[in-house]
N, C-alpha and C positions, 0 to 999 in steps of 0.2 A: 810421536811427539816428545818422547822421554820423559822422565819423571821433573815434575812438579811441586816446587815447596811449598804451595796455598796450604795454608793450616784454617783455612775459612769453611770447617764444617758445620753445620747448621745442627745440632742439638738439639733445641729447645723444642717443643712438640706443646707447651701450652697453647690453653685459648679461653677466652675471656669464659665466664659464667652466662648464658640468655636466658633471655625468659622461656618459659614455655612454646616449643612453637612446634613443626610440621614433623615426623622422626624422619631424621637424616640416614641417607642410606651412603653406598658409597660413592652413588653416582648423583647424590643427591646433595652437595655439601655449598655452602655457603660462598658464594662470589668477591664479595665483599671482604670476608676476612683472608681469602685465598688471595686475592690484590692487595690487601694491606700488608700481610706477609710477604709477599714478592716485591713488594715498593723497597719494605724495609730492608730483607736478606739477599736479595740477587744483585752482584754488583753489574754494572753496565761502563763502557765504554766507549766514545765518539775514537774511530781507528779508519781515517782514509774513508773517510766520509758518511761512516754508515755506524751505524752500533753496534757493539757487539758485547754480552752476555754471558757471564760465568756459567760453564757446562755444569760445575758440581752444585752449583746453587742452586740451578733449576731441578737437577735430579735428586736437593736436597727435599723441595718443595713437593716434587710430587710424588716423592717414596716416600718420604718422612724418616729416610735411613739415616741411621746413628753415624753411618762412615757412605756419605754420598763419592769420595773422591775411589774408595774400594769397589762400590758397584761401579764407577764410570769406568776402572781398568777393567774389571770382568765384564762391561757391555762390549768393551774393544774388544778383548779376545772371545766373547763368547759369537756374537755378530761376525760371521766373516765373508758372509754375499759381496757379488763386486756391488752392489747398489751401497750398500754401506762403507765400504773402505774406500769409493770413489766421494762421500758425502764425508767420511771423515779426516780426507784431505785439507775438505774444505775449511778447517779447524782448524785456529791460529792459537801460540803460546803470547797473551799479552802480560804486561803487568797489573797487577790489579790490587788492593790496598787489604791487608789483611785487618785483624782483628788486635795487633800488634802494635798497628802504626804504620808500618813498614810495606814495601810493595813487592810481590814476587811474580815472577811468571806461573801462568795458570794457561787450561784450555777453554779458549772463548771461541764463539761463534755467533754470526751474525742473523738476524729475521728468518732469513730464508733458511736455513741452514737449520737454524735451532726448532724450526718447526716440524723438518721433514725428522730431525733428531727424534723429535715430543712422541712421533707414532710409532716407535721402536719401542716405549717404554709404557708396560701398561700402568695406569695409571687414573683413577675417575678424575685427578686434576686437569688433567689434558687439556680439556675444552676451555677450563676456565684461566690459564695459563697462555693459549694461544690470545685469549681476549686481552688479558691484560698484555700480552706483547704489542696487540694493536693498538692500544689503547696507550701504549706510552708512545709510539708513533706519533698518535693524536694531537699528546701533548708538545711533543717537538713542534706539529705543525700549529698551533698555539705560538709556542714558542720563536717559531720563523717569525710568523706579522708582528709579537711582541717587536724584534729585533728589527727587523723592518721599519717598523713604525718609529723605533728610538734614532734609527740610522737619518731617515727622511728627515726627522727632526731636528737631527742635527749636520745634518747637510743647507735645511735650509737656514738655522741659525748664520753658519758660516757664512753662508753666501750673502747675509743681511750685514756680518762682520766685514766682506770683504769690500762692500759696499760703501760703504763707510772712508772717507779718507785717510790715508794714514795720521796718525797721532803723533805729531809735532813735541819737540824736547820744551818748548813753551808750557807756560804753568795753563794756558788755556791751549787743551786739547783739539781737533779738528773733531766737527758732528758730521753724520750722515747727511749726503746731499738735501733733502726732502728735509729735515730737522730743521737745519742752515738756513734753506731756501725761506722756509715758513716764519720763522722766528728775524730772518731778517728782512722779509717784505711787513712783517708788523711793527717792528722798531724802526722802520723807516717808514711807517706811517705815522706813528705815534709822534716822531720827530718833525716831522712835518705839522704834523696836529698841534704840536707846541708853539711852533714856529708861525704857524697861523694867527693862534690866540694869542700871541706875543705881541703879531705884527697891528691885530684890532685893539693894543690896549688902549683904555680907555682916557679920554683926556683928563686931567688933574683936575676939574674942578666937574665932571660925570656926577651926576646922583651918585649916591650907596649904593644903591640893586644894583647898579649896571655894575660897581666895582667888585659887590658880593657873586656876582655871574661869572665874573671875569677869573677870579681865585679860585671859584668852584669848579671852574671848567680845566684850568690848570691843575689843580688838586687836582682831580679823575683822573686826567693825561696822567703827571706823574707816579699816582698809583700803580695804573697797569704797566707802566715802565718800570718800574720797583718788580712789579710781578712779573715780567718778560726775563727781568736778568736772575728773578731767582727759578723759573720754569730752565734758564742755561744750566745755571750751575748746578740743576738735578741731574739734567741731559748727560753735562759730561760727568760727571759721577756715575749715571748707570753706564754710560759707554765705556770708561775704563774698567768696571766689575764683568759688566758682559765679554770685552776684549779678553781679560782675566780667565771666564770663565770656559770662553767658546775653546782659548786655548789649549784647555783640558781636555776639552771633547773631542777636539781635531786630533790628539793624542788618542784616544782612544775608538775613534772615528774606524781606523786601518785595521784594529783587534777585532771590532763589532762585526764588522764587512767580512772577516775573514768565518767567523763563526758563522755566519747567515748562509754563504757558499757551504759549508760544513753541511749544516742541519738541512739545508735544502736538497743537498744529496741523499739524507737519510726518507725522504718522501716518496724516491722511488717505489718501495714495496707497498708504502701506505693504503690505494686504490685496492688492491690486491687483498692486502688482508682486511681492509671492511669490507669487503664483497664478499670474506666467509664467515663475520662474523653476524650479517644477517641482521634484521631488524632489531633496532633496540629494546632490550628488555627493562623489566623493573627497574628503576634505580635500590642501591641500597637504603634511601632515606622511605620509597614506597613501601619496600618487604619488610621493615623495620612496623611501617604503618600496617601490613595485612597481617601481621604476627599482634600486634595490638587490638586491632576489631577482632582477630580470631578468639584472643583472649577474653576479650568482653564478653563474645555471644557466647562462649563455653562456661560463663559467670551466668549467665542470664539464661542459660538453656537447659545447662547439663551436658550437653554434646559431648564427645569426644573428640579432641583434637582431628582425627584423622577421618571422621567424620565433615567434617568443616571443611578440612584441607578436601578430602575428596568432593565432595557438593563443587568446591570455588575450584576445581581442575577440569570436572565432567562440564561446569559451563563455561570454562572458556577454552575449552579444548585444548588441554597442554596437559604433558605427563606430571609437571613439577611449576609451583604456582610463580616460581620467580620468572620462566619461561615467559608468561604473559606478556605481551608487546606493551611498552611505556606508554604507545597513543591509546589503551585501550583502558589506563587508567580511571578515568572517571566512572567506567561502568564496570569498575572493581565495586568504586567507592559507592556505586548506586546498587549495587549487589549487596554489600555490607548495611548499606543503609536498611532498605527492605526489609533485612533480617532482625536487624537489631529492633528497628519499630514494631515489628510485629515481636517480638520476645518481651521487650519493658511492656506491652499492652497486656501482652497473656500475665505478667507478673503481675502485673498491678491489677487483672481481672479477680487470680486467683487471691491476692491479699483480702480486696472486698469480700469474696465469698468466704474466707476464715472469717474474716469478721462480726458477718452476720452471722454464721455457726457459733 
């Protein structure tokens, strides 16, 4: 590939303060902040349809090395099976945007590519790192219907714009057939309706009532005539702002279209990698909540943490509590429930018995 001028090494090895919660091992490390990390430092690129993913970023992420761009030359030379030098072919030099500003050629590699890369390098990130590769997948395909949906949108605008008769150099604009049609089969009743009560007016020497019916009746008629010609001059005011508007969209109509054929080539691996990423697990907003109840009952019990954490592993059967399938959530929450009601009852038994002592 040759040498590379990415100065985009990854450093920084903080992480936020938590609360008390399960002891983290190496295989055991948090999901959640391993995604938030990779959102943030892994750069990605849309290249010929598909994605593709700074090598030194990920191998920033899951060594935690001070100079990931030094391990990834010494993986090349240390790696020299054909299976690997046939997989690091597959490794393109793109531009990618440093920390500078500025954009240099770095080694990217696409889904496929980056994952067969991920089991070269040992790593407890692994697993959680292939997930988040799926998972931005995901959002792409999110992202297609997003585009999809603004695309139809504004397909079918147009086609309501092109509906429409052209718009005449006249200070009175042409309305959409249907508009036209309606608006002038009721000003040509209303016209008629006048012309009617015109033609019954009443003789000169009529009673009052009959002449106060006759004004009234005219009055009403020209009212809604007053109201027909100011319902137009809404009409053609919004038809020139939407004319206006549509023509923006048609403009951007060909860019939109072009990105949705893009992103919709990126779906190919999609199927693939959720079929390894297996049942969904806890969400981070759940583990956030079993790290809370855990903290209660260790208030209310004594327990030890790893106590807790093992009881809520041995019954749901997983080695590590975030494992836990999401559908299986509520009989997390009926698990902690249990516990906790039977702990504030023992506290509160033994409160009363200090009392009477």
């Amino acid at each position: 590939m040759g040498n590379n001028h990415d100065d985009h090494d990854n450093t920084s090895n903080e992480q936020a303060q938590q609360p008390p919660t399960e002891p983290t091992t190496a295989g055991d490390m948090s999901l959640a902040l391993i995604e938030e990390r990779a959102d943030r430092s892994i750069r990605r690129v849309l290249h010929e349809g598909q994605w593709y993913f700074s090598i030194i970023d990920v191998i920033a992420v899951l060594t935690d090395s001070p100079r990931p761009r030094l391990y990834w030359s010494e993986m090349k030379r240390r790696i020299t099976d054909e299976g690997f030098r046939e997989l690091y072919a597959k490794c393109v030099q793109l531009k990618l945007p440093s920390r500078d500003g500025k954009h240099y050629r770095t080694d990217a590699a696409d889904t496929e590519t980056l994952l067969r890369l991920i089991q070269s390098i040992p790593s407890p990130k692994a697993e959680p790192i292939k997930q988040w590769l799926a998972r931005v997948g995901a959002r792409e395909v999110a992202a297609i219907q997003t585009a999809r949906n603004a695309v139809a949108d504004a397909i079918d605008a147009i086609d309501a714009i092109d509906a429409i008769d052209a718009i005449d150099a006249s200070p009175s604009p042409a309305l959409s057939p249907t508009t036209t049609n309606q608006h002038n089969t009721e000003a040509q009743g209303v016209a008629q309706a006048i012309a009617s009560v015109r033609a019954a007016r009443p003789d000169t020497d009529a009673p009052s009532l009959v002449w106060a019916d006759y004004h009234r009746s005219l009055a009403a008629l020209y009212e809604r005539q007053a109201s027909l010609e100011k319902q137009v001059a809404h009409v053609e005011s919004y038809v020139y702002s939407l004319a206006a508007e549509i023509d923006e969209q048609h403009r951007e109509l060909w860019d939109m279209q072009g990105r949705v054929e893009s992103l919709e080539e990126g779906q190919r691996l999609l199927p693939e990698l959720l079929e390894r990423l297996g049942p969904q697990t806890l969400t981070p907003a759940h583990q956030a909540e079993v790290r809370r109840l855990t903290l209660e009952l260790q208030d209310l019990t004594g327990m030890q943490f790893n106590m807790i954490y093992g009881d809520l592993k041995a019954a749901f059967h997983v080695a590590v509590y975030r494992d836990i399938p999401e559908a299986r959530w509520d009989e997390v929450a009926q698990w902690f429930a249990v516990r906790l009601s039977a702990a504030r009852k023992n506290r509160q038994q033994r409160g009363e018995r200090n009392q009477q002592n």
